[in-house]
DSSP file (Angstrom, degrees, kcal/mol; ACC not computed):
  #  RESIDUE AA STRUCTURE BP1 BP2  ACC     N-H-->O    O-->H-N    N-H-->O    O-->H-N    TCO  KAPPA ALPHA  PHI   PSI    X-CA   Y-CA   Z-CA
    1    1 A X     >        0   0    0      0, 0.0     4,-1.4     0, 0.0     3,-0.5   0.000 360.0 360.0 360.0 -28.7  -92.6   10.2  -72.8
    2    2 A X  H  >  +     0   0    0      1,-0.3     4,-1.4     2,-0.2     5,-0.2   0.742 360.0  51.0 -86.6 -11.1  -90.2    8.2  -70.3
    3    3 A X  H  > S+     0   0    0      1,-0.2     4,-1.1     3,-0.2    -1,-0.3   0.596 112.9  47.3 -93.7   3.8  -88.0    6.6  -73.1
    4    4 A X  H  > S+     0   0    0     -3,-0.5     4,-0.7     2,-0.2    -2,-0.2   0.643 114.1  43.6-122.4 -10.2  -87.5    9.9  -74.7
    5    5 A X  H  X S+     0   0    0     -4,-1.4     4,-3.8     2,-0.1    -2,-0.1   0.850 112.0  56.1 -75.9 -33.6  -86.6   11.7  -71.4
    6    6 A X  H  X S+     0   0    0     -4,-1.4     4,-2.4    -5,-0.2     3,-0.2   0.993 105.6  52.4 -64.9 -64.5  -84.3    8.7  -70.5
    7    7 A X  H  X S+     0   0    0     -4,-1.1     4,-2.0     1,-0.2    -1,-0.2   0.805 108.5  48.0 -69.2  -0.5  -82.5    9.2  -73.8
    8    8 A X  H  X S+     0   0    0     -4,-0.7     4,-2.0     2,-0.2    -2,-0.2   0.901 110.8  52.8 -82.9 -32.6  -81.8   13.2  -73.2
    9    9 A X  H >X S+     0   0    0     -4,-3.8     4,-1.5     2,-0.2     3,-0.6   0.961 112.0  41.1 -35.7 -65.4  -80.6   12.2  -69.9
   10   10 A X  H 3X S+     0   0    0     -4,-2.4     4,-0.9     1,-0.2    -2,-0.2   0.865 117.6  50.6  -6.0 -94.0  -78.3    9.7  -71.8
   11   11 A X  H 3X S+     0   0    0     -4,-2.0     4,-1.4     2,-0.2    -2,-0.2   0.342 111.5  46.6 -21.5 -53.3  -77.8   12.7  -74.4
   12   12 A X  H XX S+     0   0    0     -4,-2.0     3,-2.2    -3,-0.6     4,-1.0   0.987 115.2  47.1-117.4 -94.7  -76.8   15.3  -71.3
   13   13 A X  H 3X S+     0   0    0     -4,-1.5     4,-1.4     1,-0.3     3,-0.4   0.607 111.8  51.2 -41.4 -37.8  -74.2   12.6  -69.4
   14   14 A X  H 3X S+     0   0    0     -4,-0.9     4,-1.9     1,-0.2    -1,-0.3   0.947 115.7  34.6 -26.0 -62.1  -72.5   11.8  -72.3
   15   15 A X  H <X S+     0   0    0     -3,-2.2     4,-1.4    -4,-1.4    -2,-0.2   0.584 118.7  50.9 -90.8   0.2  -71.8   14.9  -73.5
   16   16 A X  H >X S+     0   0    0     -4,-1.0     4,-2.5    -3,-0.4     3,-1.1   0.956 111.3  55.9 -91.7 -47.9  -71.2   16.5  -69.8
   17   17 A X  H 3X S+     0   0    0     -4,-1.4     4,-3.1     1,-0.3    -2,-0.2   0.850 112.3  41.5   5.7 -78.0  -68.7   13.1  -69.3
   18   18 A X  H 3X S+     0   0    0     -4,-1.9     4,-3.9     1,-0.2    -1,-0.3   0.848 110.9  54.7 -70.3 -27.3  -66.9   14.4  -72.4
   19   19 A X  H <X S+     0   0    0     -4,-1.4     4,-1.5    -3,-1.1    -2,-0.2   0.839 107.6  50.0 -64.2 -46.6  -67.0   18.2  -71.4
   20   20 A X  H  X S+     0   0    0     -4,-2.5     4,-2.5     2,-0.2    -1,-0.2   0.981 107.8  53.3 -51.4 -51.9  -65.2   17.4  -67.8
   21   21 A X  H >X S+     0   0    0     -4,-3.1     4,-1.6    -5,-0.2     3,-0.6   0.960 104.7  60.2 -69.3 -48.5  -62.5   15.4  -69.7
   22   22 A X  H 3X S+     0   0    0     -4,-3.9     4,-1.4     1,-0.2     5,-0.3   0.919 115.1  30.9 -24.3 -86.6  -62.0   18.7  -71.9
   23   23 A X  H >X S+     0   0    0     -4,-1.5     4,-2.5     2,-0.3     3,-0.9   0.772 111.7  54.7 -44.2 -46.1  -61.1   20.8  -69.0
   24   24 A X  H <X S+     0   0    0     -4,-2.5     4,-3.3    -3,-0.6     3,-0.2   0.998 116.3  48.2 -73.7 -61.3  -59.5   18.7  -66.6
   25   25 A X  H 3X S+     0   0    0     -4,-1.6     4,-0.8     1,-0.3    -2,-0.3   0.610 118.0  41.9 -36.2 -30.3  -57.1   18.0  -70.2
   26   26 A X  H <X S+     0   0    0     -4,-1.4     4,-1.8    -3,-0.9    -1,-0.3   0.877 106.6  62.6 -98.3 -40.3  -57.0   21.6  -70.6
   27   27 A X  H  < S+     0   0    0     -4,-2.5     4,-0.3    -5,-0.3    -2,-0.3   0.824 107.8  40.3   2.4 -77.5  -56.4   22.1  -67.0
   28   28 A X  H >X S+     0   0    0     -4,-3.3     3,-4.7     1,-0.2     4,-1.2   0.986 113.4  54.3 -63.7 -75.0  -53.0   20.1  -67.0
   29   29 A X  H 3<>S+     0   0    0     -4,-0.8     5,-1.8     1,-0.4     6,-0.6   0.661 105.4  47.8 -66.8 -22.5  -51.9   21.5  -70.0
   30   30 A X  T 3<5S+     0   0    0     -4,-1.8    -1,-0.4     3,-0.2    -2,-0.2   0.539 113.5  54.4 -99.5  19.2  -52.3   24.8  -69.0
   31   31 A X  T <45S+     0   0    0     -3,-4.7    -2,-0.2    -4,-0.3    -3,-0.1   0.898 107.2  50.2 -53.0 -66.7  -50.3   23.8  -65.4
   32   32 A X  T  <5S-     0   0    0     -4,-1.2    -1,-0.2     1,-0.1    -3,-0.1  -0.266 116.0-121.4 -92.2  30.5  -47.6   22.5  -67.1
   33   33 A X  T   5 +     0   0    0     -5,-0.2    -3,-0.2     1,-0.2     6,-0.1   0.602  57.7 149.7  36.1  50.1  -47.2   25.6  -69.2
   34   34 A X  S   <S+     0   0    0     -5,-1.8    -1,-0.2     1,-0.2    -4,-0.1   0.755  70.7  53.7 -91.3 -31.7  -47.6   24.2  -72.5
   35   35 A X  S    S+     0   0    0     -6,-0.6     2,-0.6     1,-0.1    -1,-0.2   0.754  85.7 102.4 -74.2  -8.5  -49.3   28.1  -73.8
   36   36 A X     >  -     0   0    0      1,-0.2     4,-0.7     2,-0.1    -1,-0.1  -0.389  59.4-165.9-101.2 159.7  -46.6   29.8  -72.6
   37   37 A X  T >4 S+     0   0    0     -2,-0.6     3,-2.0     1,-0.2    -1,-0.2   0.992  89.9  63.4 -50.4 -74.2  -44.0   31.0  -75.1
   38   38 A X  G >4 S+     0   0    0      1,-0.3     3,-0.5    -3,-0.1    -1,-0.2   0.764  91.9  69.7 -31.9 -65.8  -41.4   31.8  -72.8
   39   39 A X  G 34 S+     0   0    0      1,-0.2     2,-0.5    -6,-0.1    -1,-0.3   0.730 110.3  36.7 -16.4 -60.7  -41.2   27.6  -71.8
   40   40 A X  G << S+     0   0    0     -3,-2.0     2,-0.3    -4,-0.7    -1,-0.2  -0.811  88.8  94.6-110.4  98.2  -39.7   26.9  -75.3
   41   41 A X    <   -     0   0    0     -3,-0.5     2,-0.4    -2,-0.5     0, 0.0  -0.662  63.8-149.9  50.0 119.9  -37.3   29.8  -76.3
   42   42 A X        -     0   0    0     -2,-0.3     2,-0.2   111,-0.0   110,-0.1  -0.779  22.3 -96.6-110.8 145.9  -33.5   28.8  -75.3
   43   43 A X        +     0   0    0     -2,-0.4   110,-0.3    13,-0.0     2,-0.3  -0.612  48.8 163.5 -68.9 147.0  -30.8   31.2  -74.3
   44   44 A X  E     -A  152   0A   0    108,-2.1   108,-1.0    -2,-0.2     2,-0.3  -0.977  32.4-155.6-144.4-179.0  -28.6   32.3  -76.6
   45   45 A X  E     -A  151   0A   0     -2,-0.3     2,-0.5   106,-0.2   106,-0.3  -0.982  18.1-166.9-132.1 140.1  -25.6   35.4  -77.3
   46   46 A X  E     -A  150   0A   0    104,-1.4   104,-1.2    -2,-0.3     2,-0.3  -0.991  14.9-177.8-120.6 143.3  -25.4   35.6  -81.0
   47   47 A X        -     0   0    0     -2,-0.5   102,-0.1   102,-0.2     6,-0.0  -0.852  35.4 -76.8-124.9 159.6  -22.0   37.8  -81.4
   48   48 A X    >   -     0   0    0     -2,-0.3     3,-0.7     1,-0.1    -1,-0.0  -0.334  56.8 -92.7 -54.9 148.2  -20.1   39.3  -84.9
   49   49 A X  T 3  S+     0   0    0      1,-0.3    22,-0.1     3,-0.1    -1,-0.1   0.687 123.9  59.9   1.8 -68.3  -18.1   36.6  -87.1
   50   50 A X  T 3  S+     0   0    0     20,-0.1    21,-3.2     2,-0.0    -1,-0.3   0.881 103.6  49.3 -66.8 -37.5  -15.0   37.7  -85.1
   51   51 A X  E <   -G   70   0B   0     -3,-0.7     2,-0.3    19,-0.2    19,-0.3  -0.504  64.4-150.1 -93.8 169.8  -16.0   36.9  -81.9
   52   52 A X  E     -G   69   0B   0     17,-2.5    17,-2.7    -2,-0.2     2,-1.4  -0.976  11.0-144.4-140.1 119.4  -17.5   34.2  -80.1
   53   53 A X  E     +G   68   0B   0     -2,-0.3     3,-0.3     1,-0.2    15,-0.2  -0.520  28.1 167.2 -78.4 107.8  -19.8   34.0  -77.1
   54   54 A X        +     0   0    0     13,-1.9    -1,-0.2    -2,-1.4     2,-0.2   0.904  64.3  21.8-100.8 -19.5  -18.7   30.7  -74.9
   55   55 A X        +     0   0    0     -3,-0.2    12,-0.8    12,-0.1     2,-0.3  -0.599  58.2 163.8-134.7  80.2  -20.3   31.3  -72.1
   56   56 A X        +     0   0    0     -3,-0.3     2,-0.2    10,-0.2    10,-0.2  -0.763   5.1 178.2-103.9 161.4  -23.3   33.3  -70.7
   57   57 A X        -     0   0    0      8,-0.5     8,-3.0    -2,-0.3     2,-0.2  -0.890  13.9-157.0-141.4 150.7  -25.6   33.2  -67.2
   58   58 A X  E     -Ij  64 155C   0     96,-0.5    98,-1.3     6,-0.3     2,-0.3  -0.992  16.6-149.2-116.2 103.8  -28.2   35.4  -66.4
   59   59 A X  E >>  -I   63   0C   0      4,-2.2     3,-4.0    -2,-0.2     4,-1.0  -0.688  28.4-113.0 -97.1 146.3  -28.9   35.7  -62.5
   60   60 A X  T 34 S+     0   0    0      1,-0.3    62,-0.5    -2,-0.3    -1,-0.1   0.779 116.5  60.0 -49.2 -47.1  -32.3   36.4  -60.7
   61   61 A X  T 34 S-     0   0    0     60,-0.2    -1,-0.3     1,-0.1     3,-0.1   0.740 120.0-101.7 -56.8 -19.9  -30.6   39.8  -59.6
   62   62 A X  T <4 S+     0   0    0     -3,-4.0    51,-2.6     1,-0.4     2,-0.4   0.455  77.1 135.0 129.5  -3.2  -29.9   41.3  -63.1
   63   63 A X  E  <  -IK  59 112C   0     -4,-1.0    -4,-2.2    49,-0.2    -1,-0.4  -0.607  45.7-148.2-101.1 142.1  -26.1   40.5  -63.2
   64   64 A X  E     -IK  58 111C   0     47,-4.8    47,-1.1    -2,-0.4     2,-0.4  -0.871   1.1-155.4-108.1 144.1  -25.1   39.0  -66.7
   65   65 A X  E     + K   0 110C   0     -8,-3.0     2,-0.7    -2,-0.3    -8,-0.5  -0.978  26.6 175.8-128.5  95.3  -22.1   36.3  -66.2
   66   66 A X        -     0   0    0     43,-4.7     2,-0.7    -2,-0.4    43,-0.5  -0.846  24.9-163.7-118.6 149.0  -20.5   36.6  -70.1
   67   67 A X        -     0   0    0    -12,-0.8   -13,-1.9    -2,-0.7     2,-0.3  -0.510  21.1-169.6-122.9  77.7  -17.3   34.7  -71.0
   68   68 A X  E     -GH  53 107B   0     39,-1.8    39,-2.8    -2,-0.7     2,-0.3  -0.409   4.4-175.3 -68.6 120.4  -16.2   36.7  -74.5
   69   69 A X  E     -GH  52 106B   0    -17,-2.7   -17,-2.5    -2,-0.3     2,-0.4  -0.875  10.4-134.7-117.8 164.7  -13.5   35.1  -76.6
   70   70 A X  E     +GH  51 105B   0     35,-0.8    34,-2.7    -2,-0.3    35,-0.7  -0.936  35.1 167.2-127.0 124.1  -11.8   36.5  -79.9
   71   71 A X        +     0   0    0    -21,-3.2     2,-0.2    -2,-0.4    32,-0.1  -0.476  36.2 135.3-129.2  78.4  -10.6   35.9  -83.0
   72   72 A X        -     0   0    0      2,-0.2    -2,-0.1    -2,-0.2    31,-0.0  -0.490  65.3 -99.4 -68.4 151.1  -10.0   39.3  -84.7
   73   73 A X  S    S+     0   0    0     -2,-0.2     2,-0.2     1,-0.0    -2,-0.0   0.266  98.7  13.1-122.7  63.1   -6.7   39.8  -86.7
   74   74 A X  S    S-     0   0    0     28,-0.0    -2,-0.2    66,-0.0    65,-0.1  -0.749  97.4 -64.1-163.8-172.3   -5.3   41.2  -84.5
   75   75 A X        -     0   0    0     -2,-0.2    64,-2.0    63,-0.1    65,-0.6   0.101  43.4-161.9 -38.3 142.9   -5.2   42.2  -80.7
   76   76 A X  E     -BC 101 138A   0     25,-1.9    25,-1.8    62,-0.2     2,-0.3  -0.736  18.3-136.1-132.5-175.6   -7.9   44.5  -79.2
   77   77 A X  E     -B  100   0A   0     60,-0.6    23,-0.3    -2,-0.3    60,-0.1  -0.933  19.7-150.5-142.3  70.2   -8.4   46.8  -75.9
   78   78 A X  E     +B   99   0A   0     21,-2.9    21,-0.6    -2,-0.3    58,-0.3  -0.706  28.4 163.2 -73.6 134.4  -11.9   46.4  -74.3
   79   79 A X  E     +     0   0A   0     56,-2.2    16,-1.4     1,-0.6     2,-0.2   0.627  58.3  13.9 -99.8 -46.5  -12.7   49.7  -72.7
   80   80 A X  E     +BD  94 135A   0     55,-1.6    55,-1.2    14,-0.3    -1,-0.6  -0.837  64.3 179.7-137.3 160.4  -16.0   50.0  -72.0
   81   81 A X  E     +BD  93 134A   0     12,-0.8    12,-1.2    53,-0.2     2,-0.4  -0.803   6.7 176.3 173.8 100.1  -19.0   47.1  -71.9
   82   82 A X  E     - D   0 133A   0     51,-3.7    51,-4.2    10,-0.2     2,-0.4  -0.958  26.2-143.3-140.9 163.8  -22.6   47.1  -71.2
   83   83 A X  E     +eD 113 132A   0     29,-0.6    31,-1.9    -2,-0.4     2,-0.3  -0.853  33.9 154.0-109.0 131.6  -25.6   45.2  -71.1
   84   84 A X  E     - D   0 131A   0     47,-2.1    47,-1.3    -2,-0.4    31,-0.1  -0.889  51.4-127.8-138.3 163.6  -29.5   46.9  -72.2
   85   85 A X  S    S+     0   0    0     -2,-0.3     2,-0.3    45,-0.3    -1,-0.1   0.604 106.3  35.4 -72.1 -24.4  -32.4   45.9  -73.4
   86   86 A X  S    S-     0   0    0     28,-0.2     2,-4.6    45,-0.1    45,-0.3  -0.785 105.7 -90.9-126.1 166.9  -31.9   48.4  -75.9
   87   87 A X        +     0   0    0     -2,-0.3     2,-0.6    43,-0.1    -4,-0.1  -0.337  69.4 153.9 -78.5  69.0  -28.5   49.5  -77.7
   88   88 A X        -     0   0    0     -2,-4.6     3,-0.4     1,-0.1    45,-0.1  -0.877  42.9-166.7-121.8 131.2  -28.0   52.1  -75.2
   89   89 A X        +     0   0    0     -2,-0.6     3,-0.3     1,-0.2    -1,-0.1   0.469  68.8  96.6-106.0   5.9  -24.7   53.1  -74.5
   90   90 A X  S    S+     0   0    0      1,-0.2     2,-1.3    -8,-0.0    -1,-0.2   0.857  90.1  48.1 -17.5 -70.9  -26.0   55.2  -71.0
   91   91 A X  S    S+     0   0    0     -3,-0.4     2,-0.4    -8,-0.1    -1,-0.2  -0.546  77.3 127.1-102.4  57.3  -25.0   52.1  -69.1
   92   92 A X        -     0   0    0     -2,-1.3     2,-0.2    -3,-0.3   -10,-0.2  -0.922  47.5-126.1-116.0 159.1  -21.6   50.8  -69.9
   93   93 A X  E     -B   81   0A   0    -12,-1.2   -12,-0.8    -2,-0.4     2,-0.6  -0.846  14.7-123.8 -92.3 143.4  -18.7   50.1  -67.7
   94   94 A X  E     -B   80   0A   0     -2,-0.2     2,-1.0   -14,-0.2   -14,-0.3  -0.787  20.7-142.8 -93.3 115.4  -15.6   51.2  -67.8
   95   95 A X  E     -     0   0A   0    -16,-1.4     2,-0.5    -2,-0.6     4,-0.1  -0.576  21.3-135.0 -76.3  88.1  -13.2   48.8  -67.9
   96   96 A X  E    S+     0   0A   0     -2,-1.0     2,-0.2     2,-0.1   -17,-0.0  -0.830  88.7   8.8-129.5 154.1   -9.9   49.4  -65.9
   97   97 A X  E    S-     0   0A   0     -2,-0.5     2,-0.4   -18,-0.0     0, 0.0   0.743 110.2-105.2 -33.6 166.1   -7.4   49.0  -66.7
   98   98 A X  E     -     0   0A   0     -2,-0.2     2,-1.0     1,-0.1   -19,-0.2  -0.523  37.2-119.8 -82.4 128.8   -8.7   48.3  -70.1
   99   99 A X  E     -B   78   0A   0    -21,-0.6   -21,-2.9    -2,-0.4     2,-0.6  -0.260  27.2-150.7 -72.7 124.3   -8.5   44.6  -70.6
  100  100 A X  E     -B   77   0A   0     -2,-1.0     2,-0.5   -23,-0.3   -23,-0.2  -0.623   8.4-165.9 -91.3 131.4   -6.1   43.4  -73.7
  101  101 A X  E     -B   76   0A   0    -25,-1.8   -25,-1.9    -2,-0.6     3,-0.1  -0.807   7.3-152.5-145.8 130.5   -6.7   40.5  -75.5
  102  102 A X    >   -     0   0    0     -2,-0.5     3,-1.8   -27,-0.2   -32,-0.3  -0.089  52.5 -60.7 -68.8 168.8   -4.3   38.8  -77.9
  103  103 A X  T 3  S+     0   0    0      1,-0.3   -32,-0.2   -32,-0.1    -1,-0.1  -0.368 121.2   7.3  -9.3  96.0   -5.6   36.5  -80.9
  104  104 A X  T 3  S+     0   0    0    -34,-2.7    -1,-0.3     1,-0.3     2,-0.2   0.328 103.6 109.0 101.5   0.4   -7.8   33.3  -79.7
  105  105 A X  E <   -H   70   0B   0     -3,-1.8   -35,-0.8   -35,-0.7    -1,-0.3  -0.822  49.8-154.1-123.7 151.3   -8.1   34.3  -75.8
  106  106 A X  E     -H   69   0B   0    -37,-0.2     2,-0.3    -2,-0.2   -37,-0.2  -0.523   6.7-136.3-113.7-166.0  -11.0   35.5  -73.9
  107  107 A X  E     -H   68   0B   0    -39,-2.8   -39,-1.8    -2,-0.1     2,-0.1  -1.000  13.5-123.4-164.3 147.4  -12.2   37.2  -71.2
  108  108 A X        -     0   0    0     -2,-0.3     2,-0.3   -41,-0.2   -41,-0.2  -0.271  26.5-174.5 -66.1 162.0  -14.9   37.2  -68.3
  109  109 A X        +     0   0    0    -43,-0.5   -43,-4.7    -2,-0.1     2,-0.4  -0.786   9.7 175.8-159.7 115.2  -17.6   40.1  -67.8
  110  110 A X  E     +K   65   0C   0     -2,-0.3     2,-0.3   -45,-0.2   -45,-0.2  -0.972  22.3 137.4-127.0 146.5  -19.9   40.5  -65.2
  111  111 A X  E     -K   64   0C   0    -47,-1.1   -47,-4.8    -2,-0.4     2,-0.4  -0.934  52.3 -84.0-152.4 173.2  -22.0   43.5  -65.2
  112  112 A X  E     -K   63   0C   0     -2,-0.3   -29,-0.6   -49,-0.2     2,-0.4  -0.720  32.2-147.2 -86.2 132.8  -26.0   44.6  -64.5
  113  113 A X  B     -e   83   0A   0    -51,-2.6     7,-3.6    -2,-0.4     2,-0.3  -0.848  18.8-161.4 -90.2 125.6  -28.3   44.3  -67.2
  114  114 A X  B     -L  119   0D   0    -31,-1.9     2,-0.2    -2,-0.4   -29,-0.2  -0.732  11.9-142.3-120.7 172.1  -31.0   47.0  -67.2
  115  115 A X  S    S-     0   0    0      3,-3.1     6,-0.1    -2,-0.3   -31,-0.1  -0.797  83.9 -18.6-144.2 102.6  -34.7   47.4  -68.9
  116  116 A X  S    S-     0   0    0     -2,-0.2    -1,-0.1     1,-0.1     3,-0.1   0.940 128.1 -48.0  48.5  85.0  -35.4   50.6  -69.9
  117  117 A X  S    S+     0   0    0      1,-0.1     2,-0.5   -31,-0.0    -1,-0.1   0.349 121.2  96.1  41.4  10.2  -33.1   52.4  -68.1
  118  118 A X  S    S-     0   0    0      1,-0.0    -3,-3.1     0, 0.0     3,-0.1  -0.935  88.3 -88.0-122.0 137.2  -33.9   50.5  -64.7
  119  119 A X  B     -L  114   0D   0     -2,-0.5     2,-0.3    -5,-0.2    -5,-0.3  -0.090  48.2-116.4 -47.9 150.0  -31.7   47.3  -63.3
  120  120 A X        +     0   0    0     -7,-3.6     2,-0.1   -58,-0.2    -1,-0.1  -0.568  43.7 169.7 -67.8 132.3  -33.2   44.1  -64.7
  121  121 A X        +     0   0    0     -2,-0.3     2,-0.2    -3,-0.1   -60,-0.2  -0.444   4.2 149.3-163.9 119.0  -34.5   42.0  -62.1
  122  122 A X        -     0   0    0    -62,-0.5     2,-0.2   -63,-0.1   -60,-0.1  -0.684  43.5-101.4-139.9 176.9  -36.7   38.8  -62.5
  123  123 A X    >   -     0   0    0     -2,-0.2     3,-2.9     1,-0.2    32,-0.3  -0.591  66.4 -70.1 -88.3 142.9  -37.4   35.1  -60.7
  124  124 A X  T 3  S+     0   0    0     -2,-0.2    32,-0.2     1,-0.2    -1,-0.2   0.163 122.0  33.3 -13.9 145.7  -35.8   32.2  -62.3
  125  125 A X  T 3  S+     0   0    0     30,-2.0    -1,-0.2     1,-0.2    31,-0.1   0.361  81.1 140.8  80.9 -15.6  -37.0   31.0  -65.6
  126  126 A X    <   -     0   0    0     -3,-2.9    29,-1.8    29,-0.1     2,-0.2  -0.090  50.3-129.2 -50.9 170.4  -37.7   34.6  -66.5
  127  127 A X  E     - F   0 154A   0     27,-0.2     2,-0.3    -3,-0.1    27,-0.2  -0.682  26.2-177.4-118.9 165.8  -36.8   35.5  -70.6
  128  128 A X  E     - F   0 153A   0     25,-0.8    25,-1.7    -2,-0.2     2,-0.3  -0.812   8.0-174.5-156.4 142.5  -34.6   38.6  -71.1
  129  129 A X  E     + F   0 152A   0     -2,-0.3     2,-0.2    23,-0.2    23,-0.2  -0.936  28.7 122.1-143.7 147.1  -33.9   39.5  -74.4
  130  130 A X  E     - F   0 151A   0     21,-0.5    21,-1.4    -2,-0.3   -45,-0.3  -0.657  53.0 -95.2 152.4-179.3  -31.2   42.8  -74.8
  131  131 A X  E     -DF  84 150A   0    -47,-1.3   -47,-2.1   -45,-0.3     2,-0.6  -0.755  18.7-137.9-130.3 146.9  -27.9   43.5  -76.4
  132  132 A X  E     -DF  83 149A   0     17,-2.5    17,-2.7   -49,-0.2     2,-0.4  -0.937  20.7-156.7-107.1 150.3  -24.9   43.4  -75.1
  133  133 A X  E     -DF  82 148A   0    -51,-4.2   -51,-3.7    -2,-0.6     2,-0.4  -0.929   9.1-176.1-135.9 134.4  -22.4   46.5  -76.2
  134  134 A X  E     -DF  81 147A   0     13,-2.3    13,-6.0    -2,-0.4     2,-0.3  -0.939  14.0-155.8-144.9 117.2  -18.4   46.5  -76.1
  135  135 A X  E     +DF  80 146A   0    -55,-1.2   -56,-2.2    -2,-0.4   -55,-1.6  -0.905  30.1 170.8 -90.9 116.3  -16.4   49.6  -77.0
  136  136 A X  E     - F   0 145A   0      9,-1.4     9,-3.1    -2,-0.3     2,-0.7  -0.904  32.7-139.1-141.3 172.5  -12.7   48.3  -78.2
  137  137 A X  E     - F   0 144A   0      7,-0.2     2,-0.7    -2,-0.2   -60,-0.6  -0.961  22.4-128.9-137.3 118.4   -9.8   49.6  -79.7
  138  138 A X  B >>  -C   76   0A   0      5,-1.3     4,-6.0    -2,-0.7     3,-0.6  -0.662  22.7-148.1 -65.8 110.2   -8.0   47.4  -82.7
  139  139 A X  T 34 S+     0   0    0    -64,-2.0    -1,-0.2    -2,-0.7   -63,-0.1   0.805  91.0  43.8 -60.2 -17.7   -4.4   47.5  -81.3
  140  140 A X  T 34 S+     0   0    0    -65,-0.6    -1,-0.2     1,-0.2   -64,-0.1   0.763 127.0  32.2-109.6   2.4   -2.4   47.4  -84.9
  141  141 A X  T <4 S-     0   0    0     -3,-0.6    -2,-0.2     2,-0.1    -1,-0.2   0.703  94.0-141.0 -95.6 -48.0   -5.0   50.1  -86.5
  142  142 A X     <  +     0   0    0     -4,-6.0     2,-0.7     1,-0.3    -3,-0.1   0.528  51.8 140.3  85.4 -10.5   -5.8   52.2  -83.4
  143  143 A X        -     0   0    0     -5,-0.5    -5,-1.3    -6,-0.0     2,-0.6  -0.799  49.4-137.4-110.8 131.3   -9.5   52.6  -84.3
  144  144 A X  E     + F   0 137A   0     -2,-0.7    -7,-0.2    -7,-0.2     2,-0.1  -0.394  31.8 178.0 -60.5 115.4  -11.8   52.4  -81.8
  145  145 A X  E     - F   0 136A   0     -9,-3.1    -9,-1.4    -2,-0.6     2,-0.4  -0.614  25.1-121.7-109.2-176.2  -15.2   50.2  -82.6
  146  146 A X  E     - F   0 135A   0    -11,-0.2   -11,-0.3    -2,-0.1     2,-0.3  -0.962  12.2-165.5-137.2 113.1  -18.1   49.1  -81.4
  147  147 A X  E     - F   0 134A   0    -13,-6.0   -13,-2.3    -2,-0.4     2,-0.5  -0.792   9.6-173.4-100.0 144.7  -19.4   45.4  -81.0
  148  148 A X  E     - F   0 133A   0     -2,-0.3     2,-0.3   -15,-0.2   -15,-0.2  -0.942   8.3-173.5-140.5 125.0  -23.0   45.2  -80.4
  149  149 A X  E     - F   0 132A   0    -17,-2.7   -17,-2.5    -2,-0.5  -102,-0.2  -0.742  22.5-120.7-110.1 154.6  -24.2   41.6  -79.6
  150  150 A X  E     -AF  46 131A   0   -104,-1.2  -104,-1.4    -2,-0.3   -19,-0.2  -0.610  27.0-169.5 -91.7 165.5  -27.7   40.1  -79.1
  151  151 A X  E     +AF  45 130A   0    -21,-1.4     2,-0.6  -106,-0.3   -21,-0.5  -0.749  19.0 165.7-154.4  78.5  -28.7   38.3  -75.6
  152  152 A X  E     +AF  44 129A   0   -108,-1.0  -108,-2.1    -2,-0.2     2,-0.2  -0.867  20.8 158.1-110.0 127.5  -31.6   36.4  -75.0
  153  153 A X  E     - F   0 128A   0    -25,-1.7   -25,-0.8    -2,-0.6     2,-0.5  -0.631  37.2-129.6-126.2 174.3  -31.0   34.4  -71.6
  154  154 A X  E     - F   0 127A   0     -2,-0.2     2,-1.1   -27,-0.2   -96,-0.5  -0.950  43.4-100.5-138.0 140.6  -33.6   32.8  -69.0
  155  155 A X  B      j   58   0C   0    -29,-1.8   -30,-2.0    -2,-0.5   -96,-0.2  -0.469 360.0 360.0 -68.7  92.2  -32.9   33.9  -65.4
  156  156 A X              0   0    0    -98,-1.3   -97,-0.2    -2,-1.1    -1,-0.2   0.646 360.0 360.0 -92.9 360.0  -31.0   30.9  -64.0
């Protein structure tokens, strides 16, 4: 009877041995944020063909920092510009005077990014994923469009 209790004793520290290392190992990993999504997701602006996004920042307050250049062919008018979670054209700003931009050159934007209708506002490292949308006016045709870009940035 004592050699066959001594080996479930074995049996039972072995396996509680291997059971700790499980947890403490799951432990870390779930420290170091390895489940969450968010961790590996990168910002990016993806904009239309003609345009190019060179710069965006997303700050802990809500305020989007985008640096929009263009290569239409020809000159445009930005008029209005806003940032949503959704394509919602409630929340643009009116640009004035309306900014002109020739061939190749950009131009700075900061404005408030909201989520579902209410300012965005999250701690560092947060994800926000919205659109940005820019009302412009092709100077050598004289019709007004609408560019509407995607934006997912992490709250730096």
């Amino acid at each position: 009877m004592g050699i066959k209790l001594q080996g479930a004793v074995e049996y039972l520290m072995t396996y509680s041995w291997a059971l700790l290392i499980i947890a403490v190992v799951i432990a870390v990993i779930l420290y170091l944020g390895l489940f969450n999504p968010s961790a590996f997701v990168g910002s990016e602006c993806v904009v239309p063909a003609d345009f190019n996004c060179i710069q965006a920042f997303l700050y802990p307050n809500g305020i989007v920092y985008l640096n929009l250049g263009q290569a239409t062919p020809s000159s445009i008018q930005i008029t209005t510009i806003g940032c949503s979670s959704t394509k919602n054209y409630s929340h643009m700003n009116i640009v004035s005077p309306p900014i002109t931009l020739q061939i190749g050159n950009n131009a700075t934007f900061n404005m408030q990014c909201y989520v579902n209708n209410v300012p965005f506002n999250g701690p560092v490292g947060t994800l926000y994923t919205g659109y940005i949308v820019m009302n412009y006016t092709d100077l050598q045709s004289g019709f007004p469009k609408t560019l509407v870009a995607n934006l997912v940035q992490k709250v730096v």
